[in-house]
N, C-alpha and C positions, 0 to 999 in steps of 0.2 A: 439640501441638494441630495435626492435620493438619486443612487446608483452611482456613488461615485467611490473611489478607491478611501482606504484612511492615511494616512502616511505612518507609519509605525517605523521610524528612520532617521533621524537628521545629521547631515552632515554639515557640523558645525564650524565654517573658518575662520579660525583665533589669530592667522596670523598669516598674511597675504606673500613671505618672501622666502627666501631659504638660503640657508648659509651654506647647500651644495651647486655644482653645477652642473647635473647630469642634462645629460645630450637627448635623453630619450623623454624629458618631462612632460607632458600634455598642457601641463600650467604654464610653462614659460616659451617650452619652443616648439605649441604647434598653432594652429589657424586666429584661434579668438585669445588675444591679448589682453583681454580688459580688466586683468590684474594692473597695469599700468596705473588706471584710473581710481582703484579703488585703497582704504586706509589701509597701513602697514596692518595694524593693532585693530583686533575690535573692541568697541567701545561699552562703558559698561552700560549704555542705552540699551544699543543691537543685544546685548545679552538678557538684560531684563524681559525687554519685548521678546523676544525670541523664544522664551521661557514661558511666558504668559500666551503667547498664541499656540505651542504647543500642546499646555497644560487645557487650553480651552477647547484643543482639538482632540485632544484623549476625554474630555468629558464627554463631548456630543456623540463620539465613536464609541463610548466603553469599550477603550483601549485596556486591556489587561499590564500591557506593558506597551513602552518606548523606547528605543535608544538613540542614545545622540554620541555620535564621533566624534572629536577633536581633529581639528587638520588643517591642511594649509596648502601653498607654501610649508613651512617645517611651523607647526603647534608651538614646539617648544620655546621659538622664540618670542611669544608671546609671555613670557616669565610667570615664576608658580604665583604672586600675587595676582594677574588675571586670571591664571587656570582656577585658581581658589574661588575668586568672582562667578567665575561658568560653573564650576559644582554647586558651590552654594544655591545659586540662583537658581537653577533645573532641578536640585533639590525640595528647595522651600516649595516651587510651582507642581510639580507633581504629587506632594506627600498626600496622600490621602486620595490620590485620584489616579496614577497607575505605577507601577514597578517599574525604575530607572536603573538602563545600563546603559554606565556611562565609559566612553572607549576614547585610548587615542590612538591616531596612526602617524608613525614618525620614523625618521632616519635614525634616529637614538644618538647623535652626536654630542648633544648638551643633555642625555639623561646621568642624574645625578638622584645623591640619596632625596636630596630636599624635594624633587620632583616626586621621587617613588614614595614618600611619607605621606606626601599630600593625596597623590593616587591610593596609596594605601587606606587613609584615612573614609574617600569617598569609595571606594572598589572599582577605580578607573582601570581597565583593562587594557596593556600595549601593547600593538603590533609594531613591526620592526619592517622597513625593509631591506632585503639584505637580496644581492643577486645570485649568491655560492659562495666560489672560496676566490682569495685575492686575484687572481687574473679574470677570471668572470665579475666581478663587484668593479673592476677599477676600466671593465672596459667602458662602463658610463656611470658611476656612479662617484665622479673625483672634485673635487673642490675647484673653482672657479680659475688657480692657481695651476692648475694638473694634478697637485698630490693628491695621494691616495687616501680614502678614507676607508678603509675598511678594516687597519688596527683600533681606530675608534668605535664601530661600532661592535668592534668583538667585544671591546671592552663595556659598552653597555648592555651586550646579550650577555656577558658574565654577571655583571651587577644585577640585572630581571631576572636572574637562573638563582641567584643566590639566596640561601633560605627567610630571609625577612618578606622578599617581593616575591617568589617563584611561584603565590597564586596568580599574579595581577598578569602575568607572562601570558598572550594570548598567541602569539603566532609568527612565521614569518611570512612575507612576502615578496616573492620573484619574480622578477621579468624576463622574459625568454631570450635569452639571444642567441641565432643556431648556430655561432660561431663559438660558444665555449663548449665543454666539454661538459654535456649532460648528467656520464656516472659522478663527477669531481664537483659538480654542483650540486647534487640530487645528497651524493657522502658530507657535504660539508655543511648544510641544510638540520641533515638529519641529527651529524653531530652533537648541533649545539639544543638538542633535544626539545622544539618547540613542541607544544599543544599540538598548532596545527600549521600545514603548507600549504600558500595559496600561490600557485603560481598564472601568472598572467602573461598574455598573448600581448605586444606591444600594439598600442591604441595608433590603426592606421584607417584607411578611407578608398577608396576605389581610385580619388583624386590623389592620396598621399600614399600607395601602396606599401605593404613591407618591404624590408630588403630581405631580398633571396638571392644569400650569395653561388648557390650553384644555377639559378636559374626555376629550380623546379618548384610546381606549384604544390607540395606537399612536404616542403624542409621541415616547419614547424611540427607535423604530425607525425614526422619520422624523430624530431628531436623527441617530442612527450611521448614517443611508443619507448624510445630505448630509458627514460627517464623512469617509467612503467614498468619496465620491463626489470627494472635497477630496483626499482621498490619494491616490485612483487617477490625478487630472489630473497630480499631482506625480509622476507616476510611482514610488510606492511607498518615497520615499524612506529611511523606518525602518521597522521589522518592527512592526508593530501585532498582540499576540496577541489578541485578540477576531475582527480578522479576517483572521489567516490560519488559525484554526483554524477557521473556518467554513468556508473555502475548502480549507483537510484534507480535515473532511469530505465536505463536496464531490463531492473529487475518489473518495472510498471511505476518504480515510486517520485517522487519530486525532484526538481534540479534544485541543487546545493547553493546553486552561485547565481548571480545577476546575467552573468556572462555566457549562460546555455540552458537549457530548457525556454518550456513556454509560461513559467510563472511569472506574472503581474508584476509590476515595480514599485517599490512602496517608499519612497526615497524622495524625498526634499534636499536640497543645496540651500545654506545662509551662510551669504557672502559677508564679507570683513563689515559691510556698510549697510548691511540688512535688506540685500536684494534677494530674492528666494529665486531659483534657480532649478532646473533639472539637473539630471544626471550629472557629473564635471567631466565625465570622458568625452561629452559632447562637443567641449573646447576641441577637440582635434578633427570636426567637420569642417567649420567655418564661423566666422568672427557672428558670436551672438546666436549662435545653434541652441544653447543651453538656455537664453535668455525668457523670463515668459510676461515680462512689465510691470511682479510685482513685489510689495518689500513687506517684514512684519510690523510695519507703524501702518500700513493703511490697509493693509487686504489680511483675512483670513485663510490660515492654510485651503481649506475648503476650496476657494480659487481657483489655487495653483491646480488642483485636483482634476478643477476643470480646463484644465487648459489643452488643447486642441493635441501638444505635445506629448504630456502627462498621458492623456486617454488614447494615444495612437499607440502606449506601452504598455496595457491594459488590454488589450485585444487578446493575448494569447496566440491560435493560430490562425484569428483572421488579420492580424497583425504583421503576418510575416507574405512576403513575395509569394507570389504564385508558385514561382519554380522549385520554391521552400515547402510550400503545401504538399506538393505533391512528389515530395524526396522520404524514402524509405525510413529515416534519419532523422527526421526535423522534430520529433517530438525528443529527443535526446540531446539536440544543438539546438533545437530553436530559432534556428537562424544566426545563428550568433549575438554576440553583442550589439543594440541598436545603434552605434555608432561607427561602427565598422559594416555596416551596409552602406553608408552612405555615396554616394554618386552625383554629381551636377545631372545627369539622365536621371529621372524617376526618385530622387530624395533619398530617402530611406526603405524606398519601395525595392530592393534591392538583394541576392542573395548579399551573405556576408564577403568579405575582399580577403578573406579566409575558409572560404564553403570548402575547396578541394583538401583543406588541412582536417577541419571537422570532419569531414565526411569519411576520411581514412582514417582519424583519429578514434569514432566512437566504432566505426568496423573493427579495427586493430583491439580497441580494448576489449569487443564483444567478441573475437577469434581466441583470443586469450582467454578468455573467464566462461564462455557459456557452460562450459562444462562444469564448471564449479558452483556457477550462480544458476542454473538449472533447478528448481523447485523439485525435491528427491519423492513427492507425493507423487510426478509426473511416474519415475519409472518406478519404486517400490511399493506396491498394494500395501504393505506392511505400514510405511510411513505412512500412505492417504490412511489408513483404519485411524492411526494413531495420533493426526492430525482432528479430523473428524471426533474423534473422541474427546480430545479437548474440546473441542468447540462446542460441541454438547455442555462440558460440565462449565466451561464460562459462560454462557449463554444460561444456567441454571443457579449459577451462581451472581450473576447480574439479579434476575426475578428476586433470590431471594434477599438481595440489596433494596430491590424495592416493597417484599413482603414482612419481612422481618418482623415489624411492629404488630403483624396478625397474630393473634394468639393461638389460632388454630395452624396457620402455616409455621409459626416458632416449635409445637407439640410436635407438627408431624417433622419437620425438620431436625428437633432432637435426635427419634428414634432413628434417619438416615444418619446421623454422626456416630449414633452408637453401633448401628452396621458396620458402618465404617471402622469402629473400633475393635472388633469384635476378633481381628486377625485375618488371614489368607481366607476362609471362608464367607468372611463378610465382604470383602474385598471383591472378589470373584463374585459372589452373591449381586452387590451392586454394581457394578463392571456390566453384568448381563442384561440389568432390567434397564441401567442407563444407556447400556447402546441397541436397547430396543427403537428400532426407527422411527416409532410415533410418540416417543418419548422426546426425540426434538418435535416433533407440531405440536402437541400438547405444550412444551416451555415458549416456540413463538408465540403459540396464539393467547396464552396468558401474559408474553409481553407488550403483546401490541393493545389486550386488555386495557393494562394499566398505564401505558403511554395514551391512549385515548380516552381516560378517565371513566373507564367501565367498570363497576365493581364486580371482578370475577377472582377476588380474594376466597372467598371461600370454594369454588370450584377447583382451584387452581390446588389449594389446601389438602383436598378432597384426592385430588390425584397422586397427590404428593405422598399422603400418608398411604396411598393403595401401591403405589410404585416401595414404598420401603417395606411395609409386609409381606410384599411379592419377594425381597431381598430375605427378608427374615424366613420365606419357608424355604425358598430356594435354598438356601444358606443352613438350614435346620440348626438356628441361632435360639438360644433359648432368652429369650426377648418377647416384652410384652408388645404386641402387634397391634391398636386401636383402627380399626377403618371405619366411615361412615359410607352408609347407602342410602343411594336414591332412587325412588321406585321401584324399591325392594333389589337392588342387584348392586353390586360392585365389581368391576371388573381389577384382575391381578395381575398387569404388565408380564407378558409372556410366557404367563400359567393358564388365567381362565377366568371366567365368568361365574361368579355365585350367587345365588338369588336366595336371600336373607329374609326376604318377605313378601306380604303380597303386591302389588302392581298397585302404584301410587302411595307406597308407605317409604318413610323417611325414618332412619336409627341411627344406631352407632354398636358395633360387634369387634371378639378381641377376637385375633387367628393366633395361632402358634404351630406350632411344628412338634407332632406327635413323638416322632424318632421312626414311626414306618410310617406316616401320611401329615395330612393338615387336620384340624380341628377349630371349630368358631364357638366361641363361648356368646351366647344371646342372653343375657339376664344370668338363671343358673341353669342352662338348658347348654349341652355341647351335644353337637353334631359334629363324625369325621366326613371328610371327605378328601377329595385326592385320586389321583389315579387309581389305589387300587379300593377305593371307599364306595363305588357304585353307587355313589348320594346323584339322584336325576337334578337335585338340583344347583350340581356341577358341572359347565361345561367346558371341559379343556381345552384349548390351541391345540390343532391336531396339525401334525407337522410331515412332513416331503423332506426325499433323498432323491438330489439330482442323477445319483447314481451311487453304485455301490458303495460303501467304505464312505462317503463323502457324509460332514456334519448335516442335522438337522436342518429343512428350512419351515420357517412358520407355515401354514396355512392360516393366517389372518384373516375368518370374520366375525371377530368378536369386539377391537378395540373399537369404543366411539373413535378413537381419534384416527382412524382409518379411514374417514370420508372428508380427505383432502387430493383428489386427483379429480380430473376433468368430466370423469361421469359418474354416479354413485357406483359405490360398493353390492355386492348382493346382500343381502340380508345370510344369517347362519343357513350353511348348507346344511341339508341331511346327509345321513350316512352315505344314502346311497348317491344321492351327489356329491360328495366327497372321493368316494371310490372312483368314481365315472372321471372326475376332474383329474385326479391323482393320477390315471390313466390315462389320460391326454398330455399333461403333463411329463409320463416316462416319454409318451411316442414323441413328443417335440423334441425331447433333449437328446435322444437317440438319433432324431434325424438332424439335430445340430450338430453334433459328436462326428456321422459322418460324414458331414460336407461341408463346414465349415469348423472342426477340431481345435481349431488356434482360438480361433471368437470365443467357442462354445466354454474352453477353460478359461478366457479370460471373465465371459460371463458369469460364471460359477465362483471365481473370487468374491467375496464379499457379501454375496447374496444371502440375506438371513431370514427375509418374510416375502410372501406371496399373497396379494389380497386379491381376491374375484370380482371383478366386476361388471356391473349392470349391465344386459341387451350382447352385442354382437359387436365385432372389429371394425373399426371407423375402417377408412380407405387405406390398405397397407397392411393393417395388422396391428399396430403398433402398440407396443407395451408402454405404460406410463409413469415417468417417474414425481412423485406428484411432493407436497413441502413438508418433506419428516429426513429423515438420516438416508445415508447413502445406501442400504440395505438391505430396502422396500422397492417392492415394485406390484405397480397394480396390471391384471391382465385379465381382459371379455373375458366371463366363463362360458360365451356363449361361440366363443373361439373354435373351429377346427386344428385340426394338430400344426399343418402348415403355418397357417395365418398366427398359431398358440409360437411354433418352434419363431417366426419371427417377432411377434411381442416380445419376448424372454431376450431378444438378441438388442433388436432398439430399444426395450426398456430400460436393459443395461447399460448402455451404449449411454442414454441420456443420463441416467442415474452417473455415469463413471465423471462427464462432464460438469456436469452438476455439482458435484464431488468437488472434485477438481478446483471449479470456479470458487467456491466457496473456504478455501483454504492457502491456494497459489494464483498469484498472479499470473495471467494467460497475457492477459491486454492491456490497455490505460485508452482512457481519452474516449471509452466508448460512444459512437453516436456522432465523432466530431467527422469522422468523412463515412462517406456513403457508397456502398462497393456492385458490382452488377453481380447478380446471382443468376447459375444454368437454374434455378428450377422456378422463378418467381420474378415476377411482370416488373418489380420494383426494384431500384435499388434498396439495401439491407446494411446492417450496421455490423460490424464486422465478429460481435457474436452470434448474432444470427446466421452469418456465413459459416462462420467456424464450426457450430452446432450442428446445420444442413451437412456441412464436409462430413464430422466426424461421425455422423448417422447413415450418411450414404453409402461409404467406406464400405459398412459391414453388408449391408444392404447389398450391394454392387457383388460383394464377397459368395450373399448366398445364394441371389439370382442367378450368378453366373454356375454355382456348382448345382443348381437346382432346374437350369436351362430354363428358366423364367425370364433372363435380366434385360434392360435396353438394350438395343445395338450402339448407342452411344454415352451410353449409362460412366463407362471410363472416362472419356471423353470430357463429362461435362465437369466431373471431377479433377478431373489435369485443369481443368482451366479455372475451378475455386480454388486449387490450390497452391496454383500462379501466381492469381490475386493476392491470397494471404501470404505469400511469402514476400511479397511489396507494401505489404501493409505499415504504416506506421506506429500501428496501436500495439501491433505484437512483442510480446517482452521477448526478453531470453529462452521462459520456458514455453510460452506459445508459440517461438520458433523450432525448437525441438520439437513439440506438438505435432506442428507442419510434417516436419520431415521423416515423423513417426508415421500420420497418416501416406504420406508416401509411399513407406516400406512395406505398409501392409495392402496399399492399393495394387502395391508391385507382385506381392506373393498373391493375391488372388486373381490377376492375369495371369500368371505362373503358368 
C-alpha cells in the first residue's frame, strides 16, 4: 500500500484497570467505556501476535527504530512476570530488524526494585504521572477511597532518581488544572529533577467542554503563560515539551508533541484483547471514536494505516478546519489536539474547544522570546559573515567525505591541512581563498557532481589543489605548492590567471612564494611572476574601492566558476574597459551615497567581488545575485551609472536575503498557502513575497530620492507587508524581518 503513514509507535495495553481513581481519566470517566468489555491481563497471545505484526511492519517500512509503551489502565498491575513476557517477545521479534525502545507510562504506586531490575535489564524507560505538589496531585489523582496518593508516588520518584535506575527515569507528566497554583506545581515538578515535563491540557470536546472556573476563554493560556514565565526566571532548568516545541516552531522547526503542530501521527493503540485502535484520547469524543474494526490476529498494521481515521491525521494542514487554515498561529498549534476539535456539528472538522488558549498561549510565548530566539545573522553582518563561512567549510568538508578515496583529491587536500597548520598566516591565507564567493559554486557544483554519479573527481581535485596554492602564496608559506593545468592555464582563487602552456596542453607545475613575488617551477625552468613580475603571462584580479579607506572589492573576470548568474559573464576586460567600468562604478556609488546613504552602507557590508556582465540591464536595472557566497554580485557592464547605482543596490538587497535564507530560518511550510502580490497577476508563495518586499523596500527608497518612483509604489508595499505580517509560515525571525522592512519603508517616506 503505497503512500501510507508507517507506525513507528505502539501503545501497548498490559493491563486494562487501575488501582487509582482519578476524576479526570479518559479511560474510565469519559464517553467510550469499552474497557468494560475488554480482559483485565493481556494475554500472552495478544503479545506474541503483537510482536510479530510489528516486527513485520518494521521490515516492509525499513523502520530504523520502534517503540512500544506499556500502559493501561495502570501497566503495573499487570505484574513483572508478564511485563518480562512483553520484553522478551518485542525483543526476540525485532532483533535484527529495527532498534527497540521500549517505555512504560505509570502512576508509579506499585513501582518497586523487582520492577526496576527487570526494566533495567531490557532499558524500559518510566514516565510517572505526577500533577505538582500534594494539594494539586490530590485534587484528582486519589484512590477510589479519597486518600491521597501522592506520599506514594514521591516515593517511587525517589527510588527512579536513585543511582541503580536514574538512567531508566524518563519524565513526568501533568495535567493542568487552573485551579492550583502554577509557580508550586511548576517548583515541585522541577524538584524532583526529571529528564523531561510534559504537561497536558485535560482531554475535553466542544460536547464536554473544559471547566473554566472564572468563565474566561483563555484560563489555561494564562495558567502555562505564568507556569513559563516560572520556568524561564529559573533559567529553564528541565526541558518542558509543551514549551519547547512551541518555541521549534517558532523558530521554523517541528512540534515536539502529538498535541500541536502539524506533524503526522504515527501511533497504533493494542488493546488488552488485541483490538488495534487510534489515538486513546479519542475515548473522550464518543463511545467507539478510537475504534477502526481491526485486531493483530487477522489484519496487518498496514490497515489500520488505512483507515479513513488514521489518514484524516496525516493530512497536516489540509487536515485542520478552515478557520485553523487561515489563523496566523496554526502552523505552531496545529489545531490542536485531534480530539479536542471534536463537535456533533462538523466531527472533527472543527477549531480546537481550546483555540482561544492556544492562540494567546503561542502569542504570549512568542512576546516573551522573539527577542532572544531572533536569528542574530538577521541584525549582526558580523554573525551572517560568520555563519556563511561555516557553511562554506561544511559543505567542503561534506565533498571531501565523498572524495577522500581520490588520490588526486587526498594530495591536494594534504597540502590545504598543511596550510592550515602552518599558524596565523595559513589560517588567514585560507580564510581568504575559502570565502572567496565562487569558492562555494565551485563545492555545489562538484557536489551535485557526485550525487548525480558524474565523474568530476578530478576537476573538482584540480580546483582544490589551485584554491590551496592561491593559500600557500597569499600566505607566503614555504610549502610545496603542485597545481595542474588545463589548456595551458590555471586559475588562483582571488589572485589570477597563469597561462603555463600553449592552448590545448595539459601538465602539472609547483608555485611557491619568492618572499618578493610568486614563482612556477615547469620541469627545471622557473619563471617569476606576480604583481610586480610583468610576466604577460599573468593576469591578476584587478580589484574596486567603493570608496575611500573602504577594503578591496574583486573585479571578477577571470574565475571559470563566475558564470552562474542568469546571463553570461563578459569575457576578460581590457585595460581600458576596466578603467571605463571602474568609473562607472565610483559614479553609481556616489549617487547611492547621496540619496539613499543608509542602503548604500548597508550595501557595501560584505561586498567582496564584482563580475561584469554580458549585453545591457534587463528591465530595472537589476543587479544579480547568482549560486556562489553571499559576497558576489554580478552587474551589465553595459549599465549606465543610474541603472549601475541600482543593480549595486538590488543585487545586494537579493544577495543579503539569499544570505539570510541560507543560514536562518525566515519561514516553514513554504508553498503550503498562497498570498496575493501588488506586483504579479498570481498568487506567490510567501518567499517570493517576502523577496519582492524586501527588493522593493530599497527600490521604493531610491525612486523616491531620485524622483523616478510610483505614485503608489508605498502603497503596494503596506499592503505585502500586511500580508506577511499574517502569514503563518513566518518564524520569529521573519517577523522581525517584517518589522525591519517597516522601519526602513518608514525612513524613506521621511
Amino acid at each position: 500500500m503505497t503512500g501510507l503513514i508507517a507506525f513507528r509507535e505502539i501503545v501497548l495495553k498490559v493491563h486494562s484497570r487501575c488501582d487509582l481513581a482519578c476524576d479526570h481519566c479518559y479511560v474510565y470517566e469519559h464517553a467510550d467505556q469499552s474497557w468494560r468489555a475488554r480482559p483485565k491481563v493481556i494475554s500472552p497471545g495478544v503479545v506474541s501476535q503483537t510482536a510479530s505484526r510489528l516486527a513485520e511492519h518494521a521490515r516492509d517500512h525499513a523502520l530504523p527504530s520502534v517503540t512500544v509503551i506499556l500502559h493501561g489502565g495502570e501497566p503495573l498491575l499487570a505484574g513483572p512476570d508478564r511485563l518480562r513476557l512483553v520484553c522478551e517477545e518485542f525483543t526476540r521479534a525485532l532483533a535484527g530488524t529495527s532498534a527497540l525502545d521500549l517505555r512504560i507510562h505509570t502512576n508509579g504506586l506499585q513501582l518497586s526494585p523487582r520492577y526496576l531490575d527487570l526494566f533495567a535489564e531490557y532499558g524500559v524507560r518510566v514516565g510517572i504521572s505526577l500533577d505538582g505538589d500534594r494539594a494539586a496531585n490530590d485534587r484528582h489523582r486519589r484512590f477510589a477511597d479519597g486518600r491521597t496518593s501522592h506520599p506514594l508516588v514521591l516515593a517511587a520518584v525517589d527510588l527512579l532518581r536513585s543511582a541503580p535506575y536514574r538512567h531508566l527515569y524518563q519524565g513526568l507528566l501533568c495535567t493542568v488544572d487552573v485551579a492550583n497554583d502554577p509557580a508550586a506545581v511548576l517548583d515541585a515538578l522541577v524538584g524532583l529533577e526529571p529528564p523531561r515535563i510534559d504537561f497536558l491540557l485535560p482531554h475535553a470536546t466542544w460536547q464536554t467542554p473544559p471547566v473554566r472556573p472564572d468563565g474566561a476563554p483563555d484560563a489555561y493560556a494564562r495558567w502555562l503563560l505564568r507556569v513559563f514565565d516560572r520556568w524561564d526566571r529559573l533559567e529553564r532548568p528541565v526541558p518542558v515539551r509543551l514549551f519547547d516545541s512551541l518555541l521549534s516552531t517558532l523558530r521554523g522547526g517541528p512540534s515536539l508533541t502529538e498535541s500541536l503542530g502539524l506533524a503526522p501521527t504515527d501511533l497504533v493503540v493494542v488493546e488488552t484483547d488485541g483490538t488495534l485502535e487510534q489515538v486513546d484520547s479519542l475515548k473522550s469524543a464518543f463511545e467507539g471514536a478510537a475504534a477502526t474494526g481491526f485486531n493483530v490476529f487477522d489484519h496487518p498494521l498496514d490497515l489500520v494505516a488505512a483507515h479513513p481515521g488514521v489518514r484524516a491525521r496525516q493530512l497536516g494542514l489540509a487536515g485542520v478546519s478552515g478557520t485553523c487554515r487561515s489563523c496566523p498561529v496554526v502552523r505552531s498549534c496545529g489545531g490542536g489536539l485531534y480530539t479536542h476539535r471534536y463537535a456533533e456539528q462538523g466531527g472533527f472538522d472543527n477549531p480546537s474547544v481550546y483555540c482561544s488558549d492556544l492562540r494567546e498561549l503561542v502569542d504570549g510565548v512568542e512576546g516573551r522570546t522573539a527577542a532572544r530566539e531572533t536569528a542574530p545573522e538577521l541584525t549582526d553582518p558580523g554573525a551572517l559573515a560568520r555563519s556563511q563561512e561555516e557553511l562554506t567549510r561544511v559543505l567542503l568538508a561534506r565533498l571531501h567525505a565523498d572524495l577522500a578515496g581520490d588520490p588526486e583529491w587526498a594530495r591536494a587536500w594534504e597540502l590545504v591541512a598543511g596550510v592550515e597548520a602552518a599558524g596565523r598566516a595559513g589560517t588567514d591565507a585560507l580564510d581568504a581563498v575559502l570565502d572567496h564567493p565562487f569558492t562555494r559554486t565551485w563545492v555545489l557544483e562538484a557536489l551535485e557532481a557526485v550525487r548525480e554519479g558524474r565523474a568530476d573527481g578530478p576537476g573538482a581535485a584540480r580546483r582544490l589543489a589551485a584554491l590551496a596554492a592561491a593559500a600557500v602564496l597569499r600566505g607566503g608559506l614555504d610549502l610545496p605548492a603542485e597545481v595542474a593545468y588545463r589548456d595551458g592555464e590555471v586559475y588562483l582563487p582571488t589572485l589570477g590567471l597563469l597561462r603555463l602552456g600553449e592552448p590545448g596542453t595539459d601538465g602539472r607545475a609547483s608555485l611557491h612564494h619568492t618572499g618578493e613575488g610568486y614563482a612556477v617551477r615547469d620541469g627545471r625552468t622557473e619563471h617569476r611572476f606576480g604583481p610586480e613580475a610583468g610576466d604577460a603571462r599573468w593576469l591578476p584580479v584587478r580589484t574596486w574601492s567603493p570608496r575611500p579607506g573602504a577594503g578591496p572589492v574583486a573585479l571578477e573576470d577571470l574565475d571559470p566558476y563566475r558564470n552562474c548568474f542568469a546571463r553570461p559573464p563578459r569575457l576578460r576586460l581590457g585595460a581600458g574597459e576596466a578603467r571605463e567600468w571602474s568609473g562607472r562604478l565610483d559614479a553609481a556609488w556616489a549617487l547611492l551615497h547621496r540619496t539613499v546613504p543608509v542602503f548604500a552602507r548597508a550595501a557595501a557590508v560584505g561586498l567582496s567581488t564584482l563580475t561584469p556582465l554580458a549585453g545591457g540591464p534587463r528591465a530595472g536595472g537589476w543587479g544579480e545575485a547568482g549560486r556562489h557566497g553571499p559576497g558576489a554580485l554580478g552587474v551589465p557592464y553595459g549599465a549606465g551609472v543610474r541603472e549601475t547605482a541600482l543593480a549595486l543596490l538590488t543585487g545586494r538587497r537579493r544577495a543579503r536575503l539569499r544570505a539570510l535564507t541560507e543560514v536562518a530560518d525566515l519561514y516553514a511550510l513554504d508553498g503550503a498557502w498562497q498570498h496575493p502580490s501588488p506586483w504579479r497577476t498570481r498568487p506567490v508563495p510567501v518567499s517570493r513575497l517576502l523577496a519582492d518586499v524586501h527588493e522593493r523596500v530599497a527600490v521604493e527608497a531610491y525612486r523616491r530620492a531620485t524622483t523616478t518612483h510610483e505614485p503608489d509604489g508605498a502603497d503596494r508595499i503596506h499592503r505585502a507587508l500586511d500580508r506577511l505580517s499574517g502569514a503563518a509560515e513566518l518564524t520569529v525571525t521573519g517577523k522581525r524581518l517584517v518589522e525591519e522592512l517597516r522601519w526602513e519603508l518608514k525612513a524613506a517616506n521621511a
